[in-house]
Backbone bond lengths (Angstrom), bond angles and torsions (degrees), N, CA, C in turn:
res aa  C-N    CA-C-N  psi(-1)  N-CA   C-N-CA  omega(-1)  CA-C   N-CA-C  phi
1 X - - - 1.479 - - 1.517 109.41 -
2 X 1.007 101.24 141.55 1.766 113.31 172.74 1.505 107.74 -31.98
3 X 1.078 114.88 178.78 1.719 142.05 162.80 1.351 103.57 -114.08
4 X 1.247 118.76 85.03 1.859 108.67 166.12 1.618 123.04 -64.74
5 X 1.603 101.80 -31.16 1.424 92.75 177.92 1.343 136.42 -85.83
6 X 1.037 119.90 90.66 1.625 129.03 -126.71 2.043 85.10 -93.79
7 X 1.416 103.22 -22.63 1.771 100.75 174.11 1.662 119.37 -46.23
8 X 1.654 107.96 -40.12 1.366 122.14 -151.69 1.560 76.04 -85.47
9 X 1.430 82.13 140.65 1.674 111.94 162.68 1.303 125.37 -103.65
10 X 1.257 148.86 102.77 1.323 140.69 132.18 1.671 117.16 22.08
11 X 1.175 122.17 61.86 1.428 131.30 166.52 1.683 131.95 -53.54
12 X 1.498 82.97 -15.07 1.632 103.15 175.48 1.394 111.14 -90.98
13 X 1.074 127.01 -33.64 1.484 141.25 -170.55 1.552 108.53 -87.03
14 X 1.468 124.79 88.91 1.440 107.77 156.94 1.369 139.04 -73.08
15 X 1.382 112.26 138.19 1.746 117.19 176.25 1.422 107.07 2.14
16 X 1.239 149.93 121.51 1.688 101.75 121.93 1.632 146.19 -47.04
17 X 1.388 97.93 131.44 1.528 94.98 176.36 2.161 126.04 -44.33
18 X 1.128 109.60 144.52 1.528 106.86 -169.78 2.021 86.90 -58.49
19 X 1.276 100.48 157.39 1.480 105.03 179.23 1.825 108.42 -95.72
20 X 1.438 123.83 131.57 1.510 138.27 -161.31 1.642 89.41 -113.44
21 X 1.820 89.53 112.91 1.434 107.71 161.91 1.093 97.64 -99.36
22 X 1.692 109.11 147.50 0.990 113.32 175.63 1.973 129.96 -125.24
23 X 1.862 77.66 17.29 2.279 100.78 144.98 1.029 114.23 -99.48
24 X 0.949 127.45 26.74 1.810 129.90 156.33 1.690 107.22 -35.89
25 X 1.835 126.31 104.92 1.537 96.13 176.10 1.099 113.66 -86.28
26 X 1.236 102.70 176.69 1.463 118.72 170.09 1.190 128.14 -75.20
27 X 1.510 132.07 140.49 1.343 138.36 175.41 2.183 106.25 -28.34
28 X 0.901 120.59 154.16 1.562 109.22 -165.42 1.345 84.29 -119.31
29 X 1.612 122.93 123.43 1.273 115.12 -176.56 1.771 121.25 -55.73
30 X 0.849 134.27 -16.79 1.205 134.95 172.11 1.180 130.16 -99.87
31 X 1.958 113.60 6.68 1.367 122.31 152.19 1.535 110.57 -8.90
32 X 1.281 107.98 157.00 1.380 123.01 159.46 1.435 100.22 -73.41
33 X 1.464 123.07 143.32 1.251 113.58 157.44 1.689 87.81 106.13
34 X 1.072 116.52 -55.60 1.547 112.67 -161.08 1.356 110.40 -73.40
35 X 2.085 101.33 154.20 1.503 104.32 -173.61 1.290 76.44 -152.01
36 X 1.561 95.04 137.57 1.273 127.44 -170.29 2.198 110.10 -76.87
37 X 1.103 102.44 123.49 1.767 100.88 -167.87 1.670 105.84 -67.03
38 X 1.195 101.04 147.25 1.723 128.51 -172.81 1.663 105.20 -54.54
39 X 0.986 137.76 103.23 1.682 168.20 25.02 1.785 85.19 139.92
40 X 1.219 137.54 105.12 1.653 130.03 -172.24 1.691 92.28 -81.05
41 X 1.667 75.88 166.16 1.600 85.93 178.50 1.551 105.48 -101.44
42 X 1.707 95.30 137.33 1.866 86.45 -168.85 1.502 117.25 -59.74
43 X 1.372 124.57 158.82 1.313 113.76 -170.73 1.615 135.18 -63.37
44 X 0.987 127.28 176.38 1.408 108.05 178.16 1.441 105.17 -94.06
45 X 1.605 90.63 144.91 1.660 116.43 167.99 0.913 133.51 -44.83
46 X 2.018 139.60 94.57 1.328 121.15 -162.68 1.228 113.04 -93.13
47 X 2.003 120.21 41.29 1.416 122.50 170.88 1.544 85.85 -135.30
48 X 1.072 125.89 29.83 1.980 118.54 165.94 1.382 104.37 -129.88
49 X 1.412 127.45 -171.90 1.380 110.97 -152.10 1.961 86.21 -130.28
50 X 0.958 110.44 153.72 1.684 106.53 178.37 1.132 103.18 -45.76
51 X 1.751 147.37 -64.67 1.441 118.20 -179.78 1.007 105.62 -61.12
52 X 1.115 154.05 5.96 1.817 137.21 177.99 1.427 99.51 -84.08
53 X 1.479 120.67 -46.72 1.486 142.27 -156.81 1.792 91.02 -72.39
54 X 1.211 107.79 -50.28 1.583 122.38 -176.39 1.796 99.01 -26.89
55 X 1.848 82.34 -79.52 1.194 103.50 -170.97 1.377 134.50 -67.77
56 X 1.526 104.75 -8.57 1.821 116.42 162.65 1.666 98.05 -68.49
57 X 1.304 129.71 -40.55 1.618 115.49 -152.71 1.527 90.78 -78.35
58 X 1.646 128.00 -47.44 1.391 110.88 173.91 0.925 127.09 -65.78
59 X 1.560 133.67 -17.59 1.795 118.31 171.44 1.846 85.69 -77.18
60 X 1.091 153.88 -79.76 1.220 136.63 -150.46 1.315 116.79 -42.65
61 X 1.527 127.88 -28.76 1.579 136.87 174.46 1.795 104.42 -76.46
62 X 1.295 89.13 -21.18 1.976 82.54 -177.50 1.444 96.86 -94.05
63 X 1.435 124.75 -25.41 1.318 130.01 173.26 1.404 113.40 -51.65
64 X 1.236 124.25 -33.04 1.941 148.63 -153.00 1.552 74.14 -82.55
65 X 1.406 124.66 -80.14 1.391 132.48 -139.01 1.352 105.56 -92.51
66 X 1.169 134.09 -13.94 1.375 138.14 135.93 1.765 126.40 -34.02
67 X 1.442 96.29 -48.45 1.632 100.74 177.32 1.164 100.23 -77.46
68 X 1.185 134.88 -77.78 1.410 143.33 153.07 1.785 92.38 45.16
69 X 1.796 83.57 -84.12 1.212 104.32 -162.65 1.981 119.43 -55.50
70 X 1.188 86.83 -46.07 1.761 108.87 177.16 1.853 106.54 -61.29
71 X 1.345 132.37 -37.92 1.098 116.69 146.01 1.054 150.80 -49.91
72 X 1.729 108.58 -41.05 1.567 121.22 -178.50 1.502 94.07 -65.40
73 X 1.419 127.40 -49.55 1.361 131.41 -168.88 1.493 117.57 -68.00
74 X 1.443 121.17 -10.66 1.141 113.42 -177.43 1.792 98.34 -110.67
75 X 1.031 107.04 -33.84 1.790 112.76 167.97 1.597 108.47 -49.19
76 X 1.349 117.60 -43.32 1.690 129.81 157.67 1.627 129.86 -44.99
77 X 1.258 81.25 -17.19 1.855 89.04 -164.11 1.482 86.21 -120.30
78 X 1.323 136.44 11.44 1.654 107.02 -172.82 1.935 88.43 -119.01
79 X 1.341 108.68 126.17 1.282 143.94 165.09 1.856 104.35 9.92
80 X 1.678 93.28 -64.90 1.547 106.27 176.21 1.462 103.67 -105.98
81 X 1.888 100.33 128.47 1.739 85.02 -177.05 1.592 84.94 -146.46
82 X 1.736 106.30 -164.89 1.715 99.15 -177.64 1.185 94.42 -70.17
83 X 1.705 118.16 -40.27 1.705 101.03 -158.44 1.464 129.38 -60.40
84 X 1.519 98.07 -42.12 1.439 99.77 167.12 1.164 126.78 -60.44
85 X 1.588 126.65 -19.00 1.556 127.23 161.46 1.238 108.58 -48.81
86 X 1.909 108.03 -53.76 1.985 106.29 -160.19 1.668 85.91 -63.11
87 X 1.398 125.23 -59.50 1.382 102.14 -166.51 1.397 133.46 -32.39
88 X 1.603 105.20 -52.97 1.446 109.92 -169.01 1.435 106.65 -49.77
89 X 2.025 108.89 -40.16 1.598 90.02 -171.38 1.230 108.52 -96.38
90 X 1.446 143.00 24.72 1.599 126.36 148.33 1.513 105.96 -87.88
91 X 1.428 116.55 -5.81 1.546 114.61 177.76 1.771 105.23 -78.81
92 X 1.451 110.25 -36.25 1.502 117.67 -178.00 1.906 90.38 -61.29
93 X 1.567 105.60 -66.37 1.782 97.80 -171.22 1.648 119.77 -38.44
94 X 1.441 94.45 -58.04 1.727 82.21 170.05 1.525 130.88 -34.75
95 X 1.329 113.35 -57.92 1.366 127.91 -171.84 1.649 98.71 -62.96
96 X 1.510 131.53 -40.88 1.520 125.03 159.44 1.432 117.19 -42.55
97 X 1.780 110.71 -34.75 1.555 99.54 -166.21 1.227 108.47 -89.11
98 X 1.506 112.51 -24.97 1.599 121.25 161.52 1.785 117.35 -50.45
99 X 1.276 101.72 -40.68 1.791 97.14 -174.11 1.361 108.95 -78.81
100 X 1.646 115.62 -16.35 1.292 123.78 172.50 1.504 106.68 -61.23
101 X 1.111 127.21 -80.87 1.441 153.59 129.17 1.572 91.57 28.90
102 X 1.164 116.44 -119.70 1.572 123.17 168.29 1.568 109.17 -3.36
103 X 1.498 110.92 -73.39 1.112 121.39 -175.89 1.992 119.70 -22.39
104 X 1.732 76.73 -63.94 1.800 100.77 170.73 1.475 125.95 -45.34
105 X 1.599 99.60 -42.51 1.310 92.68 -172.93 1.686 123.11 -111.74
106 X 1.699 90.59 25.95 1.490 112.86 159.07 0.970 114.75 -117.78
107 X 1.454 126.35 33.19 1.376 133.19 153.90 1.865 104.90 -48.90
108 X 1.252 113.58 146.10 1.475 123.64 175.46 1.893 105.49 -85.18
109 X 1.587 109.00 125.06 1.287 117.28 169.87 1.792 105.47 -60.96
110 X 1.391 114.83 101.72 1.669 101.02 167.54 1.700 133.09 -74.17
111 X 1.225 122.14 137.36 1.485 85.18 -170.92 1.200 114.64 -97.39
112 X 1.820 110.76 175.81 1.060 134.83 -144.75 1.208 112.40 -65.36
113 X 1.166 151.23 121.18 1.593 151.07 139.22 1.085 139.27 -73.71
114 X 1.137 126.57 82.86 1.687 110.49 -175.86 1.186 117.14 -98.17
115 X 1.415 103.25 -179.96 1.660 116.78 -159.74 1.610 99.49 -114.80
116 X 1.659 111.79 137.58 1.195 110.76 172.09 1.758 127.65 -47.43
117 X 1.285 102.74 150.35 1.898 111.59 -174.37 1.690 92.08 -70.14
118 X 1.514 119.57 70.94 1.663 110.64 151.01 1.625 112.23 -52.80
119 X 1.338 98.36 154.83 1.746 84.90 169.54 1.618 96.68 -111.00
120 X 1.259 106.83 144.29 1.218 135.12 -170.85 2.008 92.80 -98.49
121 X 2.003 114.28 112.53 0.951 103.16 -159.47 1.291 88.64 -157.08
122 X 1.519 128.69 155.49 1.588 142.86 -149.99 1.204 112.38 37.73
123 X 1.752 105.38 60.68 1.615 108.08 149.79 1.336 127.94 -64.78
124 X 1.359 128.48 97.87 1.211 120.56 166.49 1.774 109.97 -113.37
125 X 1.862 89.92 149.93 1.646 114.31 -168.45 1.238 122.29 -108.28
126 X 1.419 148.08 100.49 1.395 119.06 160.22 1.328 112.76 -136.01
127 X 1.401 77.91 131.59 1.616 131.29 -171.52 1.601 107.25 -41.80
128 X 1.322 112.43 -34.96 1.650 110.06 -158.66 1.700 109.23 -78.94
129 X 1.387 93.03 159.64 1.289 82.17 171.08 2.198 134.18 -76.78
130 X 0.682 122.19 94.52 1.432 128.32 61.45 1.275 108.54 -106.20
131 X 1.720 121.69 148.40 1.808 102.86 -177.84 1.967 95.90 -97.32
132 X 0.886 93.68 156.38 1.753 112.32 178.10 1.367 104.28 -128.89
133 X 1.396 127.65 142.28 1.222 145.76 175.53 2.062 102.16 -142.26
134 X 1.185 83.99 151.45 1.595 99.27 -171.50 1.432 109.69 -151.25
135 X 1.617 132.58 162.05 1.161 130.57 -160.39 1.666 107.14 -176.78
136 X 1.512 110.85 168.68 1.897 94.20 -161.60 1.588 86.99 -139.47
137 X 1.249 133.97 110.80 1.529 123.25 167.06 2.249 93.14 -95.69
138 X 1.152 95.54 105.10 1.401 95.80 -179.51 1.607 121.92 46.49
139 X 1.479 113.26 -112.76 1.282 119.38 170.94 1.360 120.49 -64.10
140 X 1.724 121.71 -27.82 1.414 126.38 -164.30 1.827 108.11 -124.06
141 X 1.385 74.40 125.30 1.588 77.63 178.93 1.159 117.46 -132.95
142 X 1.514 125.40 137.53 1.493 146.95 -154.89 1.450 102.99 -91.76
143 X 0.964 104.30 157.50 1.741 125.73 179.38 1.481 116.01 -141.26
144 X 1.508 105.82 134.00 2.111 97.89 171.57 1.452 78.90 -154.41
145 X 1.384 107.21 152.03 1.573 146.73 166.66 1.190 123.79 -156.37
146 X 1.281 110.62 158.67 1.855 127.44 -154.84 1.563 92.07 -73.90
147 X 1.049 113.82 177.10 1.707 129.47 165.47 2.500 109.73 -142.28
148 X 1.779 71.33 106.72 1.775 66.50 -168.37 1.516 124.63 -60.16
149 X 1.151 111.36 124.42 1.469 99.09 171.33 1.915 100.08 -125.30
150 X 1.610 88.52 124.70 1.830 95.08 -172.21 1.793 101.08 -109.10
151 X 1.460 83.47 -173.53 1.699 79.90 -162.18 1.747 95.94 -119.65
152 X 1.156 113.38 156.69 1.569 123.56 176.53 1.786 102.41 -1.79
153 X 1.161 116.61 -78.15 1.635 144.89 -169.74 1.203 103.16 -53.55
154 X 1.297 135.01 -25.10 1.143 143.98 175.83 1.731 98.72 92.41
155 X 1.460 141.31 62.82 1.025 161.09 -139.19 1.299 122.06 -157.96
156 X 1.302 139.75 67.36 1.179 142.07 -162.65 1.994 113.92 -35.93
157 X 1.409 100.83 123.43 1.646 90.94 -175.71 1.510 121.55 -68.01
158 X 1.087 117.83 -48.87 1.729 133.96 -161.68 1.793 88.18 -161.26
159 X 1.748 94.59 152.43 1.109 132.17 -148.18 1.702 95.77 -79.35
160 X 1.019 137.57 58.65 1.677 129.72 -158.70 1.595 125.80 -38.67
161 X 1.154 112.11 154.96 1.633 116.17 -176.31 1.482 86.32 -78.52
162 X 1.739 81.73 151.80 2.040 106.61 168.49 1.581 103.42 -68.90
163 X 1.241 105.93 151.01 1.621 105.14 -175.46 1.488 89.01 -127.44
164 X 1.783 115.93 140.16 1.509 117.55 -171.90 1.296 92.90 -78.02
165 X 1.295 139.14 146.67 1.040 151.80 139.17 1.643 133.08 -102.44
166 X 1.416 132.69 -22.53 1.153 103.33 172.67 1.723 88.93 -146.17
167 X 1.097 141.60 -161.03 1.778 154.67 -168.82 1.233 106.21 42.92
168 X 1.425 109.08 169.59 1.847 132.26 -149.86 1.471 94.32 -123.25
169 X 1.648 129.36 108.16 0.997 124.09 162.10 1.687 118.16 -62.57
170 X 1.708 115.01 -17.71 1.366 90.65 160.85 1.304 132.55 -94.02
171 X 1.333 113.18 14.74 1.552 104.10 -166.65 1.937 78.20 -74.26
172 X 1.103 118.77 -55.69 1.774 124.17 -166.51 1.823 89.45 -31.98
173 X 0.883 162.60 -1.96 1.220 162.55 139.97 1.425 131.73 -37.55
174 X 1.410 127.70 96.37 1.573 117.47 176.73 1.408 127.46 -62.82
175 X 1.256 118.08 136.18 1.193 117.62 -166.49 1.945 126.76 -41.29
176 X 1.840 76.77 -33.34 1.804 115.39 -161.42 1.848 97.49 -63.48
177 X 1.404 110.44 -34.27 1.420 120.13 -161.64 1.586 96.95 -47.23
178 X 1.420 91.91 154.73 1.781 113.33 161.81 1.321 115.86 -52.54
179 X 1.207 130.02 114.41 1.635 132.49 -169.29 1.997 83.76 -70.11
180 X 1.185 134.63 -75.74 1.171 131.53 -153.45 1.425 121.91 -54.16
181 X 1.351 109.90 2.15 2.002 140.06 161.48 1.116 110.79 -106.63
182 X 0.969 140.31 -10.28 1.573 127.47 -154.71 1.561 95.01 -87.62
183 X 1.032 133.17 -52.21 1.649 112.45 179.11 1.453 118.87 -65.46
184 X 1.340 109.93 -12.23 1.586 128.41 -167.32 1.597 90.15 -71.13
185 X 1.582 107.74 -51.95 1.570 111.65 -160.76 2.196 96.42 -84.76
186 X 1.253 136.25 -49.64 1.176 140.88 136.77 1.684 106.89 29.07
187 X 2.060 83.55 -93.38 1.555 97.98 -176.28 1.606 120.62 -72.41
188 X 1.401 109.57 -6.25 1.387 116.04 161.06 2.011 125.86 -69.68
189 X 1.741 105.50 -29.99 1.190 127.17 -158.45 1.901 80.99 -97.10
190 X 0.684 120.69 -51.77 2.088 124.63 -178.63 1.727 98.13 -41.43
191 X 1.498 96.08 -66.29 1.371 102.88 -175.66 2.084 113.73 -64.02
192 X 1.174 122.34 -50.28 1.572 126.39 -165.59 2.145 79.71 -63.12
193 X 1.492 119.35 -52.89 1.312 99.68 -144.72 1.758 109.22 -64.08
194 X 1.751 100.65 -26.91 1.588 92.74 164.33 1.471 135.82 -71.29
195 X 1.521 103.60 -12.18 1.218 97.56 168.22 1.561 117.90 -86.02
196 X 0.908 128.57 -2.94 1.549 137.26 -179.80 1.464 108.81 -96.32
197 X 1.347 121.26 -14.16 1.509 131.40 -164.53 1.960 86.47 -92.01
198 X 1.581 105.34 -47.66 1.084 92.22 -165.20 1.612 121.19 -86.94
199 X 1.731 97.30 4.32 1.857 102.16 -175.73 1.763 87.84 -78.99
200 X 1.208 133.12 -25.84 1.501 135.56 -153.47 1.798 100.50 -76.80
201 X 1.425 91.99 -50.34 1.858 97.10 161.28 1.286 125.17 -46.01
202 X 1.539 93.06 -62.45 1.627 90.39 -167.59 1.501 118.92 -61.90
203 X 1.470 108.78 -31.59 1.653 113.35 170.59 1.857 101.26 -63.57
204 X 0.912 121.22 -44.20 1.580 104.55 -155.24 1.895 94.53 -84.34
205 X 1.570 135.37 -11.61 1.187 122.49 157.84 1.589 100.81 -74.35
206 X 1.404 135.35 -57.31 1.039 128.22 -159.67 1.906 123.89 -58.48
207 X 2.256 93.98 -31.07 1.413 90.25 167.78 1.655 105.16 99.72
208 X 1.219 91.76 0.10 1.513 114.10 162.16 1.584 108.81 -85.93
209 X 1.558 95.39 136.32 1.511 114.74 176.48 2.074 116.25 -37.93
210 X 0.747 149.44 120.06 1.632 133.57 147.24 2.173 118.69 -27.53
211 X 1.151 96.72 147.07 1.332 63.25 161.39 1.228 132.74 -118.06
212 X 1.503 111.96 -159.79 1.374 100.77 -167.02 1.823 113.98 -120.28
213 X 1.323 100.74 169.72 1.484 105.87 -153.83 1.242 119.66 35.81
214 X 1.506 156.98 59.76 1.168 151.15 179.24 1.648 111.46 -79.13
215 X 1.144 116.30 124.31 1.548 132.57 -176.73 1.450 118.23 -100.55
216 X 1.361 149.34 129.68 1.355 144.39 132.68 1.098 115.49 -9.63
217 X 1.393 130.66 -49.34 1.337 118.56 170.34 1.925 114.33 -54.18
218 X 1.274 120.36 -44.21 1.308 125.15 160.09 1.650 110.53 -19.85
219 X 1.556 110.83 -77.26 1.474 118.14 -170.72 1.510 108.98 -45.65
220 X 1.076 129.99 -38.64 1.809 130.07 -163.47 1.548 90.25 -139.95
221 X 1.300 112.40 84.85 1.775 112.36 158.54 1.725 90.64 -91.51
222 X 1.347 104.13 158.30 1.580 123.65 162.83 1.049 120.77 -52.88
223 X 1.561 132.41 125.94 1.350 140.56 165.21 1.543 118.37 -83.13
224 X 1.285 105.42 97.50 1.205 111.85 173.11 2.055 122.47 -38.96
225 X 1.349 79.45 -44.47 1.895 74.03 -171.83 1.985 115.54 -86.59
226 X 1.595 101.15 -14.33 1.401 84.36 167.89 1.642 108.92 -131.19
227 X 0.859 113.25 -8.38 1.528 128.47 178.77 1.679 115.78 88.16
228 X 1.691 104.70 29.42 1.430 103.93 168.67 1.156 112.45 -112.11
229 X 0.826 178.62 120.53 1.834 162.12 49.23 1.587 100.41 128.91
230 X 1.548 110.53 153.31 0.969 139.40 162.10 1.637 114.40 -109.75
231 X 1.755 112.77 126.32 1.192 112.67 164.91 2.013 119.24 -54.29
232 X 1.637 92.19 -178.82 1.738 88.25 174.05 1.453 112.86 -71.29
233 X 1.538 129.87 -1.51 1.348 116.31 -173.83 1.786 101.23 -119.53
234 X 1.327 114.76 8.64 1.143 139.70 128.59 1.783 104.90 95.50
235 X 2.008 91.87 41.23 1.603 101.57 172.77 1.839 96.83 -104.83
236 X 1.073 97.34 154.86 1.212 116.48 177.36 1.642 122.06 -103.92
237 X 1.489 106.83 104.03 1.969 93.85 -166.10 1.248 101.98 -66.03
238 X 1.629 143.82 -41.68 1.419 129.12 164.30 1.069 124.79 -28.49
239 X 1.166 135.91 -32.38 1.124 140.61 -165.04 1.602 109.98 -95.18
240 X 1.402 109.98 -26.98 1.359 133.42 -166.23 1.353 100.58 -92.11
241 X 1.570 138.41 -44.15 0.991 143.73 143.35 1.416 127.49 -4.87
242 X 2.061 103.85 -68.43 0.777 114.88 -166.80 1.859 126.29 -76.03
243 X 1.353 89.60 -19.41 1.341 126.11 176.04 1.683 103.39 -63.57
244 X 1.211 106.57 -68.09 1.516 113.46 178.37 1.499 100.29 -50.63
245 X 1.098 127.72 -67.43 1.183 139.14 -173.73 2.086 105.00 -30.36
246 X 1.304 111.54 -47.07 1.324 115.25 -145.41 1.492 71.90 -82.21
247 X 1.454 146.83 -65.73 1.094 161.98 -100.35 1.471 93.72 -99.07
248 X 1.302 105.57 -35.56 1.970 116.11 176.78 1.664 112.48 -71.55
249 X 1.706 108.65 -43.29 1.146 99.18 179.33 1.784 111.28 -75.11
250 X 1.151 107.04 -41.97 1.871 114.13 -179.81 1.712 104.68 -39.37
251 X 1.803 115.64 -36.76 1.673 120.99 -169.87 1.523 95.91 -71.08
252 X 1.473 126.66 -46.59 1.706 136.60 -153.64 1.431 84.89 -60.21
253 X 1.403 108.39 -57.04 1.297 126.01 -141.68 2.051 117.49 -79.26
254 X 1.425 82.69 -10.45 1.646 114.89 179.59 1.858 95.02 -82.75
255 X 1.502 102.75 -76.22 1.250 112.28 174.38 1.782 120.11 -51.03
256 X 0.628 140.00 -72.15 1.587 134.54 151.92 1.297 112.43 2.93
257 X 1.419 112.80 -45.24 1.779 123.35 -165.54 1.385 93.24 -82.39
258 X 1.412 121.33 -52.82 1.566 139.42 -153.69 1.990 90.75 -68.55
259 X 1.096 96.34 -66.84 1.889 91.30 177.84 1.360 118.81 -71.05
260 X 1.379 130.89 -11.92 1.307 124.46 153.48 1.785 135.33 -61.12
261 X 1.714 96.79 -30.17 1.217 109.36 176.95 1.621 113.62 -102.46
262 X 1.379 99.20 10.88 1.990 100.82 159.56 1.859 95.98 -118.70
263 X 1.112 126.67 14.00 1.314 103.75 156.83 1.546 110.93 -121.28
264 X 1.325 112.89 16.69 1.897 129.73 164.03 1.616 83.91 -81.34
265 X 1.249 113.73 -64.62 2.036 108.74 -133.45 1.623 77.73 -84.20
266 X 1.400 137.05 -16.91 1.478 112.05 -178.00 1.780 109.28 -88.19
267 X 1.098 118.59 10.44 1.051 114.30 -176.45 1.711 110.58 -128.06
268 X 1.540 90.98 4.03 1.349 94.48 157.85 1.392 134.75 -111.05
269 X 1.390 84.08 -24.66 1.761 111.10 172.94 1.746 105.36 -47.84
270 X 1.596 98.51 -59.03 1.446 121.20 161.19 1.562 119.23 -15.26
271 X 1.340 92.73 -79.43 1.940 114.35 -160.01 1.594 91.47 -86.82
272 X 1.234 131.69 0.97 1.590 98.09 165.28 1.513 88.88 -118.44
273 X 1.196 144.00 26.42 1.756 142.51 137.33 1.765 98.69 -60.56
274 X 0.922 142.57 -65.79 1.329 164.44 -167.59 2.042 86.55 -2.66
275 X 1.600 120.97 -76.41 0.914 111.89 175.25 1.417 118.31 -32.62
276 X 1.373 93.56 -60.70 1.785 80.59 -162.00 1.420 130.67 -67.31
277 X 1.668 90.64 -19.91 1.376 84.93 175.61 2.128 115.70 -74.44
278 X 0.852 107.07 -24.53 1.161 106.18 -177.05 1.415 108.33 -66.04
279 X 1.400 117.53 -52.06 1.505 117.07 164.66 1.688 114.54 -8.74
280 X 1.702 84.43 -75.69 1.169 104.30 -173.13 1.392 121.05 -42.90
281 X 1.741 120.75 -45.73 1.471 109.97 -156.71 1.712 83.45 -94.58
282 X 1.088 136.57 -3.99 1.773 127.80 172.04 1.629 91.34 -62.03
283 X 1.616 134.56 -61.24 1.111 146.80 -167.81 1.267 95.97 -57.02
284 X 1.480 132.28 -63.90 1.650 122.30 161.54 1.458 121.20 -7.57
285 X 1.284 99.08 -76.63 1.625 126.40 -159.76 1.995 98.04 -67.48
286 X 0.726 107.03 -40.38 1.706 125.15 -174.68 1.725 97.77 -56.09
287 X 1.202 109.70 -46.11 1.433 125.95 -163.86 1.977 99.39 -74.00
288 X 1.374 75.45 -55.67 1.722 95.11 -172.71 1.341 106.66 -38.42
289 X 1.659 105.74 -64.27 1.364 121.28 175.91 1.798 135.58 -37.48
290 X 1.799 88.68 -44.60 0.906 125.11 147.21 2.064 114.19 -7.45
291 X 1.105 57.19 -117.88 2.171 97.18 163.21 1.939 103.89 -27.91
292 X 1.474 101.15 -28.81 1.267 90.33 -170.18 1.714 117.85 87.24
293 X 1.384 103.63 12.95 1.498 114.80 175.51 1.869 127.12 -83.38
């Protein structure tokens, strides 16, 4: 009959032992993963005396860092080395920041477009906190107000940016315009109308007049030097762009130079050690010899 109780174990029966091969290989020194163990010190001499033995294991450790040195210095001095690799390729980057460069300042002048003299009309200001400013381009009229942010004490921290709240910087758009500008001029009209929202503030805290007759043509006059628009205080972010732009490549192009000329002087610093270090590990070996090592 069967064994139903399949729980009970055989108490009489021990395990077999796991079975021991004994071609098991060995780790392959050049496994992935593997690193070869730290270099013994040869044994001591049983015709030198323990300080002799002492002092053989430290000239052989000064011997280690002696070569050390006499390699790096001769790897420095041979024709093809790392340094001259890093050079060549911060010499290639430069020449990228140069074609950049060029690139930039063959940008095409576009020309000028301007926008009809709308009159810009029912400016109203208030000053308080929150400040609100408002404005009427004909049918569409814009809106910006503060957003409070107070402090623990109930103490307003910093003076907050206008936040747009209501009108279409493209409706301000003539029909007639260049479709292949029109968002160009758009995201120009988003940006000039907040800055004009916020000159209206700062005059009505400061107590300065508003001004007078203000036109659409005002917000986007023509930029002479690249052919994009001038805000109402009559900077041009294209232009500002381009500026930033030049100012990024001039830093790369600074730095490039700066790490090119510490991997010249380190590789010269290097290759004219070369003597001395060799000096040195002859004076090593002399010692070694010395000792009877």
């Amino acid at each position: 009959m069967a064994r139903w109780r399949f729980w009970e174990r055989d108490q009489d029966s021990p395990a077999a032992p796991p079975a021991v091969t004994t071609d098991t290989p060995a780790v392959a020194p050049k496994a992935r993963g593997f690193q070869p163990p730290p270099p013994r010190d040869a044994p001591p001499s049983t015709s030198l005396s323990v300080d002799d033995n002492d002092k053989l294991t430290r000239l052989r450790r000064r011997r280690e860092a002696v070569m050390f040195d006499v390699e790096q210095a001769e790897a420095a001095s041979q024709p093809d080395n790392s340094w001259q690799q890093r050079v060549a390729l911060l010499d290639e980057a430069s020449a990228n920041v140069e074609r950049d460069r060029n690139a930039l300042a063959a940008l095409p002048v576009k020309p000028g477009l301007p926008l009809p003299p709308t009159p810009i009309t029912d400016l109203q200001v208030t000053a308080e906190t929150p400040a609100a400013v408002s404005f009427q381009f004909g049918p569409e009229r814009f809106h910006f107000e503060e957003e409070i942010d107070w402090a623990e004490r109930g103490t307003q921290l910093v003076r907050p940016e206008l936040v747009h709240r209501s009108g279409e910087p493209a409706a301000l758009v003539p029909p007639a315009f260049p479709p292949e500008r029109r968002d160009e001029l758009v995201e120009h009209l988003a940006a000039s109308l907040f800055v004009f929202a916020t000159d209206l503030r700062d005059r009505a805290l400061n107590g300065q007049p508003l001004p007078t007759a203000p036109t659409l043509a005002d917000l986007a006059r023509p930029c002479d030097a690249c052919g994009g628009w001038q805000d109402w205080h009559g900077t041009c972010p294209e232009c500002q762009r381009r500026a930033w732009q030049r100012q990024h490549l001039d830093a790369e192009e600074e730095r490039l130079r700066r790490e090119r000329e510490r991997e010249e002087d380190e590789r010269a610093r290097l290759a004219d050690r070369l003597p001395i270090a060799r000096r040195r590990l002859a004076e090593v070996d002399a010692e070694i010899t010395a000792l009877g090592g």
